[in-house]
C-alpha positions as CSV (number, residue, x, y, z in Angstrom):
1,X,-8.1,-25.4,31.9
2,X,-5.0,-26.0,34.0
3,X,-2.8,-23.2,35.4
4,X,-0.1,-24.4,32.4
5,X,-2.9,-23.9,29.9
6,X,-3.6,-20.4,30.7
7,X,0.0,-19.6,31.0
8,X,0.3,-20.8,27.6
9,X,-2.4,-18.7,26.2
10,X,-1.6,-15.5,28.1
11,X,2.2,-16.0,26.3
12,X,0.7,-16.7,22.8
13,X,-0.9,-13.7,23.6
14,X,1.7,-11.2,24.7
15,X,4.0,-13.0,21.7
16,X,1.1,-11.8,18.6
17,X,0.8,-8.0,20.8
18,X,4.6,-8.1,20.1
19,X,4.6,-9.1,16.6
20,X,1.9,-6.8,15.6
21,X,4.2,-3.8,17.2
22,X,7.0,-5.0,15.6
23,X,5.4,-5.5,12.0
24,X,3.5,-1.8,12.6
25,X,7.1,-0.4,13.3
26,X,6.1,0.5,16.9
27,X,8.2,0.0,19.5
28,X,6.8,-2.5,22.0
29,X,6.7,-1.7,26.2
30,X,10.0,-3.0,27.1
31,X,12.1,-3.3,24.2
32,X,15.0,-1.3,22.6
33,X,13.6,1.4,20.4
34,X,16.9,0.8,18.0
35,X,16.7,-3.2,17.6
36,X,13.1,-2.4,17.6
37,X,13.7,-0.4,14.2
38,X,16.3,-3.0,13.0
39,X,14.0,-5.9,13.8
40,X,11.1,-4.4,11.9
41,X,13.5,-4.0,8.8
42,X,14.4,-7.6,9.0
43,X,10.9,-9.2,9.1
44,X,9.1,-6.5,6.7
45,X,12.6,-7.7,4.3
46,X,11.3,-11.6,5.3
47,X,8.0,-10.9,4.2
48,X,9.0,-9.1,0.8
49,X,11.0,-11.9,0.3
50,X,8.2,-14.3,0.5
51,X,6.1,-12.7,-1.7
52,X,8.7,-11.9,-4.2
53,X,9.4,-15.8,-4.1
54,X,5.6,-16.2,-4.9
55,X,5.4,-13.8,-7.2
56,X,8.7,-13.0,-9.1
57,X,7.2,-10.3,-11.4
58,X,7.1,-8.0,-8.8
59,X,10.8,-6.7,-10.0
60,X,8.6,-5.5,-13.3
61,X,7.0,-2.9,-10.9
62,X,9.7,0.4,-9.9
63,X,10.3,0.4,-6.4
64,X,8.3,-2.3,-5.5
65,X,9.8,-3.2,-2.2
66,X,9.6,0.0,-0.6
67,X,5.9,0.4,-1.7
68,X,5.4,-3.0,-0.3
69,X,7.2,-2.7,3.0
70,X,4.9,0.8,3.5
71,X,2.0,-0.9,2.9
72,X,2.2,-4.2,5.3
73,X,3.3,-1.6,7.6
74,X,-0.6,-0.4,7.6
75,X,-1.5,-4.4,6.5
76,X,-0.6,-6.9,9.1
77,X,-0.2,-10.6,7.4
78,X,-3.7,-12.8,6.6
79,X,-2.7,-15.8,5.4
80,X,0.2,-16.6,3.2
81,X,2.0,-14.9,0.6
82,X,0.4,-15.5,-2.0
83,X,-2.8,-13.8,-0.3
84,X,0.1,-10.8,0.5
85,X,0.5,-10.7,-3.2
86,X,-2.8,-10.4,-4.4
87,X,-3.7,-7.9,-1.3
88,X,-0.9,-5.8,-2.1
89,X,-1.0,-5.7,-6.0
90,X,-5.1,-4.6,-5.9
91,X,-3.7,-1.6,-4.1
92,X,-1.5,-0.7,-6.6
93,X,-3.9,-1.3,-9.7
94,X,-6.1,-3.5,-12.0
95,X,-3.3,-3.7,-14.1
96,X,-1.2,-5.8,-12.2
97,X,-3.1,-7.4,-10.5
98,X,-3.3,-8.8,-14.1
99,X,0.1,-8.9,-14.4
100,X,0.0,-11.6,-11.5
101,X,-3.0,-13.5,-13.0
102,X,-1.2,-13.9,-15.9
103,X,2.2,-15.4,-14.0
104,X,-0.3,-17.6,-12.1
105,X,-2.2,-19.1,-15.2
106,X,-5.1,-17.8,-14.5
107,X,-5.2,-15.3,-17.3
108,X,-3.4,-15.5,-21.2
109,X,-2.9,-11.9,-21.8
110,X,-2.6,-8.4,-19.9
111,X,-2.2,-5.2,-20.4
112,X,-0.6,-3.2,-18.2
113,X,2.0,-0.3,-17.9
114,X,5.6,-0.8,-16.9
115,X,8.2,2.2,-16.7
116,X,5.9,4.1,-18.3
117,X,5.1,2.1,-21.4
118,X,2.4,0.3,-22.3
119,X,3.0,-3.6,-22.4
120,X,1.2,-6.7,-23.7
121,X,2.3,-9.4,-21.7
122,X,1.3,-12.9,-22.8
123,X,1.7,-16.3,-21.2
124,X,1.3,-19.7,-23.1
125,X,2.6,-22.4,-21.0
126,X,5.6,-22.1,-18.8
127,X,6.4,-19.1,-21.1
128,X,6.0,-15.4,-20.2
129,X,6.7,-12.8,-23.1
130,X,6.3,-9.0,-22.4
131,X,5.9,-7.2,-26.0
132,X,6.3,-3.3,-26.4
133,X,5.8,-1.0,-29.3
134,X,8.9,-0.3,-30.9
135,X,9.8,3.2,-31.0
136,X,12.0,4.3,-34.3
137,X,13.5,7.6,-34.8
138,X,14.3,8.8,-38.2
139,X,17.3,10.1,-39.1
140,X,17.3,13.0,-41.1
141,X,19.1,12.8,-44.2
């Protein structure tokens, strides 16, 4: 390998050592600790973004951003978002991880819980319907 070559390498190198600082929300030798903080805001809000794009449901589940961004803190990226996705929701729970099958087409049906309620969620082509139990109150007359 030429001198260029190893140049290269040692570079690549030092580049994925910053990345992986950055991501972890460390601060890497040399850099401002306050872009460093800002930085790591940005790219964990890139990431979320990406897997919100390949996963819209994610809205359904209450603070999911926050709970995301803490755990690719602690979960650097393997692959692509979709991989993110499916990483992230088997932390969270069987449930929605069904949730996603279902959005991918992979599953029919799912039952899961949502703000506290139980839900059926069904998908049948393009079309993704989330059913609750009604809830009635009588009056009293």
């Amino acid at each position: 390998m030429d001198s260029r070559g190893a140049v290269r390498e040692q570079l690549a190198a030092r580049q994925r050592e910053v990345l992986d600082d950055l991501l972890a929300g460390r601060t890497p030798p040399g850099f401002d600790p306050a872009g460093t903080t800002a930085t790591t805001r940005v790219l964990h809000h890139k990431r979320s973004s990406a897997a919100h794009h390949a996963a819209p449901e994610l809205d359904l589940l209450p603070d999911w951003r926050a709970r995301f961004h803490a755990w690719a803190a602690q979960h650097p990226q393997q692959g692509c978002a979709h991989d993110d996705v499916r990483t992230f929701l088997a932390t969270i729970g069987p449930g929605w991880l069904r949730l996603h099958e279902v959005y991918e087409g992979r599953r029919r049906i799912a039952l899961t819980h949502i703000s506290g309620r139980r839900v059926l969620t069904v998908g049948l082509g393009s079309q993704i319907w989330h059913l609750r139990r009604r809830t009635w109150k009588r009056s009293s007359t």
